[in-house]
C-alpha positions in Angstrom: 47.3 129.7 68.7 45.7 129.9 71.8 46.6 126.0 72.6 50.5 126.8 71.5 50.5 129.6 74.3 49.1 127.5 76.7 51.4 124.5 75.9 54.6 126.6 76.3 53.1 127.9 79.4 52.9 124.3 80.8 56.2 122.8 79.6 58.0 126.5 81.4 56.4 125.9 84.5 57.4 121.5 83.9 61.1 123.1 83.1 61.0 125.8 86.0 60.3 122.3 88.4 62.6 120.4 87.1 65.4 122.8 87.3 65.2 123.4 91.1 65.2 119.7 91.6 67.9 119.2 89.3 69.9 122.1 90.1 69.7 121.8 94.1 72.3 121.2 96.5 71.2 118.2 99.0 74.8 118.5 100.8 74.4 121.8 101.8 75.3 123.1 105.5 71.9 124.9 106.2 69.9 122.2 104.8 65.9 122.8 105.1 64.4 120.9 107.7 60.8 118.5 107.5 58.4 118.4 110.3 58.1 115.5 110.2 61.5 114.5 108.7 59.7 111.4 107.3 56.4 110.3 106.5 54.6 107.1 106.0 51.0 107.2 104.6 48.1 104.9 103.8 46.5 105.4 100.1 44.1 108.1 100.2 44.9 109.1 103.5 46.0 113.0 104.8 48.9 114.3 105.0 50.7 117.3 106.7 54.1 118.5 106.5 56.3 121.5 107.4 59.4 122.8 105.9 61.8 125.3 107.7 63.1 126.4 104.5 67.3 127.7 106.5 67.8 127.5 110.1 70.0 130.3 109.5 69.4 134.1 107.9 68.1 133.3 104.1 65.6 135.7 102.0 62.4 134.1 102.4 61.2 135.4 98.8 63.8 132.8 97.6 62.5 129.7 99.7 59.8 127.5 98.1 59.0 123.9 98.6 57.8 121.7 95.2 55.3 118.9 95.0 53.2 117.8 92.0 50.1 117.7 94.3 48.8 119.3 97.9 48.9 123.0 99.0 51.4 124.8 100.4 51.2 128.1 102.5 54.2 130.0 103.3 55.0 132.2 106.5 57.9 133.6 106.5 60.7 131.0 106.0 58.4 128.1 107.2 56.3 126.4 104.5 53.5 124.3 105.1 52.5 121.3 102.9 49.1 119.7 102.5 47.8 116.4 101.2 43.7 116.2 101.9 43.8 112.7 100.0 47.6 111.4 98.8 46.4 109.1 95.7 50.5 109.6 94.5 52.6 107.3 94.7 55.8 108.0 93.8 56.2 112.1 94.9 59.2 114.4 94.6 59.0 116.5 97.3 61.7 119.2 97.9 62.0 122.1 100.2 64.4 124.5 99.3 66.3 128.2 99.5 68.6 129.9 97.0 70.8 133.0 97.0 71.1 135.9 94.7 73.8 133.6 92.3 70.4 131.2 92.1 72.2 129.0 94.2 69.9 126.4 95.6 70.1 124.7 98.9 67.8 121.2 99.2 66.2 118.6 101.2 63.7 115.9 99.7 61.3 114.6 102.0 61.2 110.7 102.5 57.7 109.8 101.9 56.6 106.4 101.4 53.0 105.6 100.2 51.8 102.3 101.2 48.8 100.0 100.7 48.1 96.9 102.8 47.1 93.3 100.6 44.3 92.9 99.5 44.1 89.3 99.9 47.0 86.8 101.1 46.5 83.1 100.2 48.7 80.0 100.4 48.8 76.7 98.3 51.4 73.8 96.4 52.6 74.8 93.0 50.4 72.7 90.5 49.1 70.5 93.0 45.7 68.6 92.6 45.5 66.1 95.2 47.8 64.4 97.7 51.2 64.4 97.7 53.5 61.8 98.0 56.3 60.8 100.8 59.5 62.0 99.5 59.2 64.2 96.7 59.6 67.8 96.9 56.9 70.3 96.0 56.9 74.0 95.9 54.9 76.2 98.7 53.4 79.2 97.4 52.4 82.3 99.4 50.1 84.8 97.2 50.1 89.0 97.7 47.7 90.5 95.9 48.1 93.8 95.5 50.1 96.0 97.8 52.9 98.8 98.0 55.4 98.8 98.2 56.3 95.5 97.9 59.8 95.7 99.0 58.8 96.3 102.5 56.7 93.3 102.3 57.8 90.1 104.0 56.3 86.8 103.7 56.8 83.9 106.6 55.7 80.7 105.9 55.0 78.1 109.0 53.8 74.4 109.0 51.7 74.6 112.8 53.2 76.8 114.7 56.8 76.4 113.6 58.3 78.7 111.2 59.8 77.4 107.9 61.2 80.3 106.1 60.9 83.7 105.6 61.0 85.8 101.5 61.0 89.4 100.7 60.5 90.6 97.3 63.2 92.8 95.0 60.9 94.2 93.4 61.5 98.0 93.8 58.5 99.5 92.0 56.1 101.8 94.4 53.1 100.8 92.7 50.6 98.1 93.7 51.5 94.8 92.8 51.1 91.0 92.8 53.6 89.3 93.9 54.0 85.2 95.2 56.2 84.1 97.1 57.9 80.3 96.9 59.1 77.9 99.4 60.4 74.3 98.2 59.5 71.6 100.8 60.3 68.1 101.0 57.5 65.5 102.3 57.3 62.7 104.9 54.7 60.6 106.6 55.1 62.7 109.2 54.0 65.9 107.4 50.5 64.0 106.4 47.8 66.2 108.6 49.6 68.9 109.3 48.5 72.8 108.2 50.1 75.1 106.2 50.2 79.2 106.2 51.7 82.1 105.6 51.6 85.5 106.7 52.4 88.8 105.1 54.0 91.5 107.0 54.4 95.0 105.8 57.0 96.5 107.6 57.6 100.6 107.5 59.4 101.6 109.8 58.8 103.5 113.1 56.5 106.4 111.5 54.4 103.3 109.8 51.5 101.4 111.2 52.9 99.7 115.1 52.8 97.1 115.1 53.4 96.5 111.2 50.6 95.5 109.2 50.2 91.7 108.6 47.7 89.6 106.8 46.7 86.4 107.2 46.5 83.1 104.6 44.1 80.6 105.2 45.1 77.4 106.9 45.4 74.4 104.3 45.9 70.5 106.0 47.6 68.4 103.6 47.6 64.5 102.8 50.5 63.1 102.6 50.3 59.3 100.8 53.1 56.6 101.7 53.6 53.3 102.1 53.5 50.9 104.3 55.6 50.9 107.6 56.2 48.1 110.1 55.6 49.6 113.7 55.6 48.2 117.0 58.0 44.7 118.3 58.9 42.3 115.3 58.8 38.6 116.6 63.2 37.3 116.0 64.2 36.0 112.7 64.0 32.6 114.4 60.6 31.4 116.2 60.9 28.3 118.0 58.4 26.7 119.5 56.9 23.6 121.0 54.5 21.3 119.1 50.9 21.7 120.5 51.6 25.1 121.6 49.4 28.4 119.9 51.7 30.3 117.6 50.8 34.2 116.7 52.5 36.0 113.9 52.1 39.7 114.0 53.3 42.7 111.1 51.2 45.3 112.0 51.7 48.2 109.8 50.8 51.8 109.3 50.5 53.7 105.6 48.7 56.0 103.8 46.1 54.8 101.7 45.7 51.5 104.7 47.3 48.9 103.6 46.2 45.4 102.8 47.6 42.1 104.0 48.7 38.9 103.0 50.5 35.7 104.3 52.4 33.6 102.0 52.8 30.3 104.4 55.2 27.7 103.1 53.6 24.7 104.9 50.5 23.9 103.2 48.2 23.2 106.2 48.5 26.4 107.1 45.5 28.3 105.5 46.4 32.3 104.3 45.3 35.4 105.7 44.2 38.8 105.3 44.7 39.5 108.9 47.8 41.7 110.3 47.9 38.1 112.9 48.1 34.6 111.9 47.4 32.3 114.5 47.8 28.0 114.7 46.0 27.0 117.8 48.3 23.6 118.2 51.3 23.5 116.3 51.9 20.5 114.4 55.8 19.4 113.1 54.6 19.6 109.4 54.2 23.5 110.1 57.2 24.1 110.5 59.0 26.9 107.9 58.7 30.0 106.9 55.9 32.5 107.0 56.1 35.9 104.9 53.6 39.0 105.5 53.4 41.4 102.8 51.8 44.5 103.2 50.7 47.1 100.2 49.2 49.8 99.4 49.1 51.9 95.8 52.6 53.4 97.2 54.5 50.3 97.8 55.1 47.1 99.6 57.1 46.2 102.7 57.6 42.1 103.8 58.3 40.7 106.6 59.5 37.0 107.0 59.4 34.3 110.1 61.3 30.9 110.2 59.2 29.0 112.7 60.9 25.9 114.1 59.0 22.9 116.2 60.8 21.1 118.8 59.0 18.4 120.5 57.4 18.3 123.4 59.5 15.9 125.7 57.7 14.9 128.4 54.2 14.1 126.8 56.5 12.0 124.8 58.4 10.3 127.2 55.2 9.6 129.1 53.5 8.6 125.9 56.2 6.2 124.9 56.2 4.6 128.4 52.3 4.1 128.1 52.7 2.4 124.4 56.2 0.3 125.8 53.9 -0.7 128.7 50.5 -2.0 126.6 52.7 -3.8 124.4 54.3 -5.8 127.3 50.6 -6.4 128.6 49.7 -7.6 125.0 52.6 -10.2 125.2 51.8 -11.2 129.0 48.8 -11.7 128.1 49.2 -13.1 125.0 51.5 -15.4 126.7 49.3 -16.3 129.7 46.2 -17.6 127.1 48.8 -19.9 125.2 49.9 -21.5 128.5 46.6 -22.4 129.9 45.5 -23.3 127.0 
């Protein structure tokens, strides 16, 4: 019996709440006034807060100010409210004053409960090693719990440039986990670089100044792709002049290093594994064409010469006149032996 007394004792005071709440008027003319008219506190922390129930003339018998925790002490019209340690986080409270009709006359104090993250981390969405030039892959910036999330924002940067920013629409006041995603697309160019995020709680002006922000770590990514040609390619057409040294070059650049290899038409040539093939003296029967390929496990890129081999005219000339001239010896003298014989 006792229990049933004590139950309807609780759920009349629970109703007796609820119907000022429910009841009040927040659109009133002599609206009650906070000091301060908002507040913004950490978990756990203090809090105090005055109410001037009517700026006006009201009865301040009919004033009150309801909270489901803290103290409150009244003099006269004003009301003070106390928090030694706020662990709520979603409170209703409402200053108020009524007339004889039980009129009722409202103002709810904005009051915002917040936590800073306990940890903020950043990594790629099912990623286990490198990644790959081209492909796109999912950034993901992890919260772990903090309040409220909606006044959380996330930036993420690659160095020091920033690539996008995400807030959350989750409205619950609670602590939560929450990640964050980013979808980025890879080059070569993106291989070394590092990756963070940050996590900024922002308040307002009655929060924490500046705003509270966390950190990630800094992750450096590998970026695998294949080979690319860099530096002067020789023209589609080498010519050159025979006895002369001849140097082919394809040097290339990728991610794992790339291997390479010569397929030479002309068989005197031998093959290489060298980014240069050289021929010290160029002979006619090397003349053709010369291909380079270069792989790695991402791909393959070629690059072909045509070498052409003109002669070299005055050796010739000079070397023809030297033959022409011993043969004409070899018939003088020839010639001269027959006679005096």
């Amino acid at each position: 019996m006792l229990f049933s007394y004590i139950f309807f004792f609780v759920s009349l005071a629970t109703f007796l709440r609820d119907f000022h709440v429910s009841s009040c008027d927040e659109n009133c003319d002599d609206k009650p006034v906070f000091s301060p008219s908002r507040v913004v506190v950490e978990y756990g922390d203090s809090i105090s807060v005055t109410c001037s129930a009517c700026q006006s003339d009201c009865n301040e018998n009919q004033t009150g100010l309801e909270s489901p925790v803290g103290d409150k002490t009244k003099k006269g019209t004003k009301i003070l409210w106390t928090v030694h340690r706020m662990t709520e986080w979603d409170s209703n409270v409402y200053c108020y004053h009524s007339d004889a009709s039980d009129y009722q006359c409202c103002s709810l104090l904005p009051l915002t409960v917040y936590k800073p993250p306990d940890n903020v981390s950043i990594g790629f969405d099912g990623l286990s090693g490198p990644m790959i030039e081209g492909r796109q892959y999912t950034l993901q910036c992890k919260v772990q719990n903090v309040a409220p999330v909606g006044d959380l924002t996330v930036t993420f940067y690659r160095g020091q440039t920033e690539l996008g920013k995400a807030k959350s629409t989750n409205d619950l006041k609670t602590p939560v986990n929450e990640t964050f995603t980013l979808s980025i697309n890879t080059s070569k160019e993106d291989d070394g670089l590092q990756y963070r995020c940050e996590a900024k709680l922002e308040l307002g002006p009655e929060g924490p100044q500046p705003p509270l922000l966390v950190k990630s770590e800094i992750i450096t990514t590998t970026v695998l792709y294949k080979p690319q040609i860099e530096g002067p390619l020789h023209p589609d057409q080498i010519t050159i002049t025979k006895g002369n040294s001849l140097q082919l070059s394809c040097m290339a650049v990728g991610n794992p290093s790339p291997s390479f290899t010569w397929v030479v038409l002309p068989r005197s040539v031998p093959s290489s594994n060298s980014s240069h093939l050289t021929i010290k003296s160029v002979a006619y029967e090397q003349e053709g064409q010369y291909t380079c390929s270069v792989s790695n496990s991402v791909g393959t890129v070629t690059v072909t010469f045509t070498v052409v081999v003109k002669a070299n005219i005055i050796p010739d000339i000079i070397g023809g006149i030297v033959g022409a001239l011993l043969i004409v010896g070899s018939i003088i003298g020839v010639t001269f032996y027959c006679r005096h014989k």
